[in-house]
Z-matrix of the N, CA and C atoms (Angstrom, degrees):
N
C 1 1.444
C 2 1.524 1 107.79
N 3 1.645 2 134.65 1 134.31
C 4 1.108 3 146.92 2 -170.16
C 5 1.703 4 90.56 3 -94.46
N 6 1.410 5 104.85 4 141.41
C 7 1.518 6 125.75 5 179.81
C 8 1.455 7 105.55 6 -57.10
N 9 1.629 8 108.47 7 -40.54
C 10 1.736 9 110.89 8 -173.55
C 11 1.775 10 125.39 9 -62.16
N 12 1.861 11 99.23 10 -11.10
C 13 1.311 12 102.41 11 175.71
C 14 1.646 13 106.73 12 -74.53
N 15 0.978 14 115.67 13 -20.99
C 16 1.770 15 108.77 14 -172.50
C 17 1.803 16 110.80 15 -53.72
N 18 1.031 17 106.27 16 -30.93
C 19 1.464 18 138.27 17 -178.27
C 20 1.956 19 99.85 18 -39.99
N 21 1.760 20 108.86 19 -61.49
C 22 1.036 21 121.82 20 178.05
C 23 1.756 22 123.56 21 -119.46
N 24 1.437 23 83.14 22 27.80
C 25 1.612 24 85.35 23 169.74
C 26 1.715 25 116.05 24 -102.07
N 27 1.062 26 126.37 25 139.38
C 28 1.444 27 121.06 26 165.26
C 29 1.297 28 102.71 27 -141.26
N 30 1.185 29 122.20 28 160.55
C 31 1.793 30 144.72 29 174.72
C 32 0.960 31 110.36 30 -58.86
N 33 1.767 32 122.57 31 114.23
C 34 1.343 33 142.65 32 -161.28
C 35 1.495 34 108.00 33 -59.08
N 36 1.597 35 101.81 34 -42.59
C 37 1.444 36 112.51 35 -165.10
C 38 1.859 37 121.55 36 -70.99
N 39 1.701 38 100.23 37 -34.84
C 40 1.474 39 113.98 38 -175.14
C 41 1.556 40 96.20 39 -109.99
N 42 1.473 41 122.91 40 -60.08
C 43 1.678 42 133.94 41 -159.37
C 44 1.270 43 98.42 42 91.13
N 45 1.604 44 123.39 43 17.13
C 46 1.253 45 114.98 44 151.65
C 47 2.085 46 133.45 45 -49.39
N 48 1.180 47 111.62 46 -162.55
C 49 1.958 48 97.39 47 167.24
C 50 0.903 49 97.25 48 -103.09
N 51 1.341 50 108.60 49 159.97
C 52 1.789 51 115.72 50 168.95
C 53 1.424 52 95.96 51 -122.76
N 54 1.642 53 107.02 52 148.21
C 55 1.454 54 125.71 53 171.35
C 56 1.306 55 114.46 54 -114.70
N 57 1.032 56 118.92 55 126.85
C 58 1.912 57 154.24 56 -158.84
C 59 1.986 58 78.67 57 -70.75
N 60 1.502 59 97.95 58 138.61
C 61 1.567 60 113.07 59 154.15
C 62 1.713 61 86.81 60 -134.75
N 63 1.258 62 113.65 61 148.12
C 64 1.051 63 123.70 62 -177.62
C 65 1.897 64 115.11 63 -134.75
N 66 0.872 65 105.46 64 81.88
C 67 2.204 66 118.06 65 154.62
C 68 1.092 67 119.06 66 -22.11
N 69 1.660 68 104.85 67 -74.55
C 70 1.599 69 107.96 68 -149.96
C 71 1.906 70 97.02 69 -143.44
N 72 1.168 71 106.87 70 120.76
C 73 1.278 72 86.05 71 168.00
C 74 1.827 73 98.93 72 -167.23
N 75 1.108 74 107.30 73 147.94
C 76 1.339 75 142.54 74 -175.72
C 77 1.404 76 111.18 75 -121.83
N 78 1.438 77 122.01 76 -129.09
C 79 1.565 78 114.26 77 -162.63
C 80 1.664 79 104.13 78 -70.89
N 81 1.716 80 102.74 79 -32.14
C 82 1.274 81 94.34 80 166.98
C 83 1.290 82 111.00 81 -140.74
N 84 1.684 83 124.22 82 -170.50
C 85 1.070 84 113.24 83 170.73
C 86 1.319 85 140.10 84 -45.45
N 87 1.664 86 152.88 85 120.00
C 88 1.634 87 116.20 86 -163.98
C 89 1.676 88 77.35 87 -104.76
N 90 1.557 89 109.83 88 -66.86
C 91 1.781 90 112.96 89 -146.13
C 92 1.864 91 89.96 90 -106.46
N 93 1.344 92 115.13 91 163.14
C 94 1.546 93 123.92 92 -162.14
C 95 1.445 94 108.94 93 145.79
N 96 1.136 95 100.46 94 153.64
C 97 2.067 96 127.89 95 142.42
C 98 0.914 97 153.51 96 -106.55
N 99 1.360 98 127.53 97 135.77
C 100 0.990 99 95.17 98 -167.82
C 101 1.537 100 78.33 99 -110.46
N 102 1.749 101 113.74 100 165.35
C 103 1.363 102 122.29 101 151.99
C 104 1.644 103 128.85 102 -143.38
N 105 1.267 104 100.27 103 156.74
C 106 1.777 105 111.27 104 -156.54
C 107 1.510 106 84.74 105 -77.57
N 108 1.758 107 103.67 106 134.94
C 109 1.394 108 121.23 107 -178.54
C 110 1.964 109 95.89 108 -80.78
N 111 1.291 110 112.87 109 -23.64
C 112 1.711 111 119.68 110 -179.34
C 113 1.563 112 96.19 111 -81.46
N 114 0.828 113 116.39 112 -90.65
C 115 1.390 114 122.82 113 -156.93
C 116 1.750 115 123.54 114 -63.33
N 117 1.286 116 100.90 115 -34.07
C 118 1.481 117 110.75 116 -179.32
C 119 2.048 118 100.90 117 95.38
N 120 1.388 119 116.98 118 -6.73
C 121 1.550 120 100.72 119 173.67
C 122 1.326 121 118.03 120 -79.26
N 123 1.296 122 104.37 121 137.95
C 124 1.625 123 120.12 122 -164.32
C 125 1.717 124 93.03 123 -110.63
N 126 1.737 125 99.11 124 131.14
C 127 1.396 126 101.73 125 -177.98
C 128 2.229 127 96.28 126 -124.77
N 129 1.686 128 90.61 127 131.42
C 130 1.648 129 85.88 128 -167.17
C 131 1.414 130 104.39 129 -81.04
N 132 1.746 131 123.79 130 167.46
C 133 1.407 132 122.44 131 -179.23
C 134 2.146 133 86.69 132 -116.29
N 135 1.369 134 71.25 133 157.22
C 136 2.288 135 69.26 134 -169.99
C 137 1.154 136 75.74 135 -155.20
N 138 1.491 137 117.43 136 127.16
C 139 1.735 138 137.90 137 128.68
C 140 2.069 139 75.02 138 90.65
N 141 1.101 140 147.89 139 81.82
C 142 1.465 141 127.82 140 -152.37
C 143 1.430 142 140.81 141 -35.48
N 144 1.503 143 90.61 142 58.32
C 145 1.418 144 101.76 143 174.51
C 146 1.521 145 110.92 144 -114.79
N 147 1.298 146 127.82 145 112.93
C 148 1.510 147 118.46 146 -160.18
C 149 2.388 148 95.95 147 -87.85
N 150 1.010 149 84.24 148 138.03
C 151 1.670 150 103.46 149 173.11
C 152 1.477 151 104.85 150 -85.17
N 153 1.806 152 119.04 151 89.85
C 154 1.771 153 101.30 152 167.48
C 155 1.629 154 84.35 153 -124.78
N 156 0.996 155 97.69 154 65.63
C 157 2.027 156 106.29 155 140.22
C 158 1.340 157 113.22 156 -80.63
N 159 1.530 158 113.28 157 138.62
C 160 1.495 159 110.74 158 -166.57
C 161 2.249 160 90.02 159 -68.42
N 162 1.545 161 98.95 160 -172.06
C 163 1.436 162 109.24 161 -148.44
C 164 1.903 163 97.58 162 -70.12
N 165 1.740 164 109.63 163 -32.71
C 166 1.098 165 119.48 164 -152.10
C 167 1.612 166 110.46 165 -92.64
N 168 1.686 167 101.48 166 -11.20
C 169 1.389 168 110.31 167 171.87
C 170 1.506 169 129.89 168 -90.89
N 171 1.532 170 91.65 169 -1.89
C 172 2.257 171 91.87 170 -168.06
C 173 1.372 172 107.56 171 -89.03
């Protein structure tokens, strides 16, 4: 995942912000979280593909 998506990402569930935790990263993000500053749901990033399926769909 490239840093510049944070820009237009928000939390599927509220459209609250989400704040970047970041693991592993090299050219781009690989491993991380992100989590909703509203709600408190934390969506994980794996291999850098971030998972924001709401909670009831993953």
């Amino acid at each position: 995942m490239k840093r510049d998506l944070m820009e237009i990402l928000c939390c599927p569930v509220c459209k609250g912000d989400l704040e970047l935790e970041v693991d592993v990263e090299e050219e781009e993000i690989l491993e991380g979280k992100l989590i909703c500053n509203s709600c408190n749901e934390v969506y994980e990033i794996k291999e850098g593909i971030p998972n924001l399926l709401p909670p009831d769909l993953r």
